[in-house]
N, C-alpha and C positions, 0 to 999 in steps of 0.2 A: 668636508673639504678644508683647508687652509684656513679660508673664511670665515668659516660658521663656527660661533661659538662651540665650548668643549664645555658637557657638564662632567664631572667626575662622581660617581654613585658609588658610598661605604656600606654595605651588610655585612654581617658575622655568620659562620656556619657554627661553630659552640654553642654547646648550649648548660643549663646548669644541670647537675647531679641529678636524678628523678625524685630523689629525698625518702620516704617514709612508701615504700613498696606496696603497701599493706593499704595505703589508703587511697592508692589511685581506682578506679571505676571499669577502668581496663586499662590491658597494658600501658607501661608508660613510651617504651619505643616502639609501638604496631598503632598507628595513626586510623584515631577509629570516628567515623561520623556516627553523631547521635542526632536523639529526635529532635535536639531543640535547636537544629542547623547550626551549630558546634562541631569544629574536626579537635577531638583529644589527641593531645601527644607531647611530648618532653619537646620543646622546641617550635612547636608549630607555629607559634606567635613571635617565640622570640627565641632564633631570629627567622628564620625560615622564610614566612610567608612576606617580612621585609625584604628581600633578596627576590622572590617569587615575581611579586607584583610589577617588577622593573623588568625582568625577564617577558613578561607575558607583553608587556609594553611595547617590549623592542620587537619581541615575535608579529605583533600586533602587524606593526609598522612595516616590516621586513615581507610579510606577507602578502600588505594593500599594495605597497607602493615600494619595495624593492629596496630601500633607502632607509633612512633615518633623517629629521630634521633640523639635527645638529649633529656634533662628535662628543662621543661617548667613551666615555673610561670607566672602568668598574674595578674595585677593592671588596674581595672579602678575606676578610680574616676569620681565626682559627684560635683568638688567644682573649678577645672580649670579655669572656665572662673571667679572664684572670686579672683584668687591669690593661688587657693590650699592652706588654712592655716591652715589645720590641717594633711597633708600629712607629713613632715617632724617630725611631732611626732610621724603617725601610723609607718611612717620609724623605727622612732628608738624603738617602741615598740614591732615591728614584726621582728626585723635585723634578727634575727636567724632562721626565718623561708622564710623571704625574700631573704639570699644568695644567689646568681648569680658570675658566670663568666664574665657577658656580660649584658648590658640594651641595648635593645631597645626601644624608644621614636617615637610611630607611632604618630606625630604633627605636622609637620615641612610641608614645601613646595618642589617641583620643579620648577627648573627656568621657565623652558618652559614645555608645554603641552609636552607630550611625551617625554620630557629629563629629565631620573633620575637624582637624586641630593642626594649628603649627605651632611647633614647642621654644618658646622664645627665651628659657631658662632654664639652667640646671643647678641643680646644690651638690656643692663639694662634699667630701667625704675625710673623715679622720677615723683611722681605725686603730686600737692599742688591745695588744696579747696581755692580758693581766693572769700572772699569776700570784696564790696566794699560800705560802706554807709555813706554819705552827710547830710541826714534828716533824720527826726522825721517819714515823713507822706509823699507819693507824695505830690504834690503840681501844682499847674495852670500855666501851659509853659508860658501861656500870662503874667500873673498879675507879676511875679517872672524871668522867663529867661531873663536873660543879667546881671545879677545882683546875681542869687544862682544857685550852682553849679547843673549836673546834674550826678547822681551814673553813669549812663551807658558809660558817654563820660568820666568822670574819670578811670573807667574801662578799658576802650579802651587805655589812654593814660598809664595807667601803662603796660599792654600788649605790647603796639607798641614799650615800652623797649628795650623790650624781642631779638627784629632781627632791623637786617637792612633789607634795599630795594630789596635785594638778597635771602630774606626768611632766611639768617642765623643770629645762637644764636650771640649775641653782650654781650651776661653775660661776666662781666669781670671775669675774670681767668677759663673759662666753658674747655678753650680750655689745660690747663694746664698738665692733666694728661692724653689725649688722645695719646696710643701705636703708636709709626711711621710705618709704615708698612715696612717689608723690603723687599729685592727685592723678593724673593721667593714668598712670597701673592701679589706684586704687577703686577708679571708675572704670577699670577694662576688667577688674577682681569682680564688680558686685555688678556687672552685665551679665555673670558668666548663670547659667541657669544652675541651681541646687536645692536638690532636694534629699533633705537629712535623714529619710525611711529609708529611700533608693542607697544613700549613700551606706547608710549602715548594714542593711542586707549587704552590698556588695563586697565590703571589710571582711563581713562573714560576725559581726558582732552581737557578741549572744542577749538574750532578752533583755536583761537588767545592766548588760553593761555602760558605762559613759564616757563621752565623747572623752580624748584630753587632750592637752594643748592651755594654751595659753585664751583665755572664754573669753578674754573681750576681742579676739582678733578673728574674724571671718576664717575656715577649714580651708579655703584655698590657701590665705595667705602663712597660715600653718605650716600647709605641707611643703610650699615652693618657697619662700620667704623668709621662712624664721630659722634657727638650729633646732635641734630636735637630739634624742636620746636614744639607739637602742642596745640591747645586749643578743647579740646574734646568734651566742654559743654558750653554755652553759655546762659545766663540768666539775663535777665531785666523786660522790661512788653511782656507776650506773645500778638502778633496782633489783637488775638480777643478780649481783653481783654482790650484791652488800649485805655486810651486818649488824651487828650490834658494835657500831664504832665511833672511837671519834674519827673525821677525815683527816689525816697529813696535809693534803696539798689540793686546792680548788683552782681551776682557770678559767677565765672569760673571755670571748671577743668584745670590746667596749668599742662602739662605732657611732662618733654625731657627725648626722648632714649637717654640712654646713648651707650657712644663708648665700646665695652666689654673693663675690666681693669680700668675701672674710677671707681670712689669711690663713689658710691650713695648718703654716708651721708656728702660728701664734696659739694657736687653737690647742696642734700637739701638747706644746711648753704646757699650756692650763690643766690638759688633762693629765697627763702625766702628773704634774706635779701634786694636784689635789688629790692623787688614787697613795700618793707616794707620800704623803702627811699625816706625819702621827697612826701608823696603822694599829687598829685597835688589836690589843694586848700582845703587843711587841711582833705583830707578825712579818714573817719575811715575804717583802712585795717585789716582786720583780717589773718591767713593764717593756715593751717592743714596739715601737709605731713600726704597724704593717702596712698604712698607708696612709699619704694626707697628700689629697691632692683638692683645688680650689672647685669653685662651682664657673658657672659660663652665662652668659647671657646679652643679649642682642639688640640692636629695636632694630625690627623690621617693616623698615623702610626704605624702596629702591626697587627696580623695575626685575629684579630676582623673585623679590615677595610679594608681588602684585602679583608676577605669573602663575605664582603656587597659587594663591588665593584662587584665583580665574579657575586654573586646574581642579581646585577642588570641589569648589562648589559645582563644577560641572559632573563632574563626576560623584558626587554624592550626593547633589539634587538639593542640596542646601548651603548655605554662606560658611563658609570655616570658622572658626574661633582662635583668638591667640591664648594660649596658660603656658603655664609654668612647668615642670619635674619636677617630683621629692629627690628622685632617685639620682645618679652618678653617672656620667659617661664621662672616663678623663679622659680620653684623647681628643673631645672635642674643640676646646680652645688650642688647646698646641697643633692641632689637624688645619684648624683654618690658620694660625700663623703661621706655618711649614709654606702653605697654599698660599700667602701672599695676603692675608687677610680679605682674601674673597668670599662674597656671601656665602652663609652654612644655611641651609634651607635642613631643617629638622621633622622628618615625616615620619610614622606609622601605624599601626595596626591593634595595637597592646586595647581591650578596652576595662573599663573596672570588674569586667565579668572573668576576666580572660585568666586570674590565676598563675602569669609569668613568674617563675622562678617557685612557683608551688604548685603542689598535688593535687592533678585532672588539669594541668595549661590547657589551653583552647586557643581556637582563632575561630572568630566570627561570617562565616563564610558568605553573607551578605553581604558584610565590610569590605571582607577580601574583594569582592566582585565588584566592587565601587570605586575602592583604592585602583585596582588595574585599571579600569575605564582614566581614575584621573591621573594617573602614570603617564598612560596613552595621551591626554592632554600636556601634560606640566612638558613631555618631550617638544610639542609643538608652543606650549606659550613662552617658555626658555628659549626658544630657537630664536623668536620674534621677539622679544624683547630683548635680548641681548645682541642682536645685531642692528637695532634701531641706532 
């Protein structure tokens, strides 16, 4: 009615590439239940069963009692896994009929299988196309190496810039604008339950491997709070392809999360510039910022985030938790300023088993079944708290 608050609900129907064919367990688009109440499939989690759980919600409701206990809008897109870049126009072309009280953002993770989570932060993203060429033409490793350079190992050495021995960024001044935590986050860090076997099983990290990051700072505050390094994309001569050469031309995707609150186009300037300094043995370096957009984050508090909280534990049979993301959603800050800077309640499904955006994704179909129950909820603790 007129009255009754309006929550506005985002999912995405995209999903990413299925990747490496050969290493999925079953097909990657024929959604397969296994023994360990796991549904496999490209998408299942993200986003899918984001979108699902709100659906089932409404059905829920639509079923008991013919209604709904507030007004409802729904956004899904179709361009997510590309950066959403035309979402913040349909925003501002639709404001008027998109107005809400409240977003919810069904994208996000749980810490643990079975432990709600509301995601109270997210790390920005800078991404740079590096390319790297030495030659005209490959060339005979024999007749030429020791004596002309080779694209792939120039490559590498501009890279190995990038961190020290510890896996962390070495970019001078990267660390300059990173927020200090104060003790309030850094007592809601070391609440958060962890264990370093579970965690490492879940990474998928092999026997002898070690942890990296920066070791005097806690793995939460790592992945949600600090910059970080990685190389996405890696290209010289593919194996089957190759021979006895030197390579011409190497390229990279060079991608650091940023810390939420650093400044993406400060961050570009750094990177760029240090890939583009002195490249060893005169190599020609090109570079492209593909993307640099900030990180987001919230304190949730207000009778929005109370409800979810209510919502969840009721539906999962236990107290929520507030963390962080490592990972990237840009239209989340410009989504809620479009929206008037109304609460963004950040909710989903993702758990450390799940494999999103890699080979066998899963959703947990316990979870699922919890998350819907507190959907079914969060419709009625929204309705009632936002019209007090």
């Amino acid at each position: 009615g007129d009255t009754a608050p309006t929550v506005l609900i985002y999912a995405h129907h995209d999903v990413q590439p299925p990747g490496r064919l050969d290493r999925w367990e079953t097909p990657a688009f024929e959604p397969t239940l296994r023994a360990d109440e796991r549904l496999y499939g490209r998408g299942v989690v993200d986003d899918k069963a984001g979108l699902m759980v709100h659906l089932a919600a409404v059905r829920a409701w639509l079923e008991a009692t013919s209604s709904l206990p507030l007004n409802l809008k729904l956004i899904v897109e179709g361009e997510e896994e590309i950066g959403s870049p035309h979402l913040a126009e349909f925003l501002r072309i639709h404001h008027e009929r998109l107005v809400a009280d409240v977003i919810v953002l069904s994208d996000t993770a749980n810490l643990q299988t079975g432990l709600p989570s509301l995601t109270t932060s997210l790390r920005g993203l800078v991404g740079v196309d590096l390319t790297v060429r030495v030659l005209r033409q490959p060339i005979h490793s024999g007749m030429w190496g020791g004596a002309v350079a080779d694209a792939a190992i120039a490559l590498t050495r501009l890279l190995a810039r990038l961190i020290d021995d510890d896996g962390v960024l070495t970019l001078p001044g990267v660390f300059d604008d990173v927020p200090a935590l104060d003790a309030v986050q850094r007592a809601r860090l070391a609440a958060l339950p962890f264990d370093e076997q579970s965690f490492r099983a879940d990474a998928g990290l092999l026997e002898r491997g070690e942890l990296a990051g920066e070791r005097e700072r806690s793995v939460y505050e790592r992945l949600w709070w600090r910059p970080s390094l990685a190389v996405t994309a890696l290209e010289g001569m593919l194996p089957g392809k190759a021979a006895s050469q030197l390579t011409d031309v190497a390229r990279a995707w060079v991608d650091v999360r940023l810390a939420p609150g650093q400044d993406p186009a400060r961050v570009s300037e750094l990177l760029v510039s240090r890939l583009q300094e002195k490249p060893p043995w005169g190599a020609q370096v090109t570079t492209e910022v593909r993307v640099a957009v900030p990180g987001w984050r919230i304190e949730p508090v207000g009778p929005a985030y109370d409800a979810a909280r209510r919502a969840l534990a009721r539906g999962f049979g236990c107290e929520p938790v507030e963390i962080g993301c490592g990972g990237t959603i840009p239209f989340v800050g410009p989504f809620s300023e479009v929206m008037g800077g109304v609460p963004a309640l950040l909710l989903g499904l993702e758990d450390p088993a799940c494999h999103a955006h890699g080979e066998n994704e899963s959703l947990h179909l316990g979870d699922f079944r919890k998350a819907a129950r507190a959907a079914v909820h969060l419709l009625a603790e929204l309705g009632k708290a936002l019209s007090a």
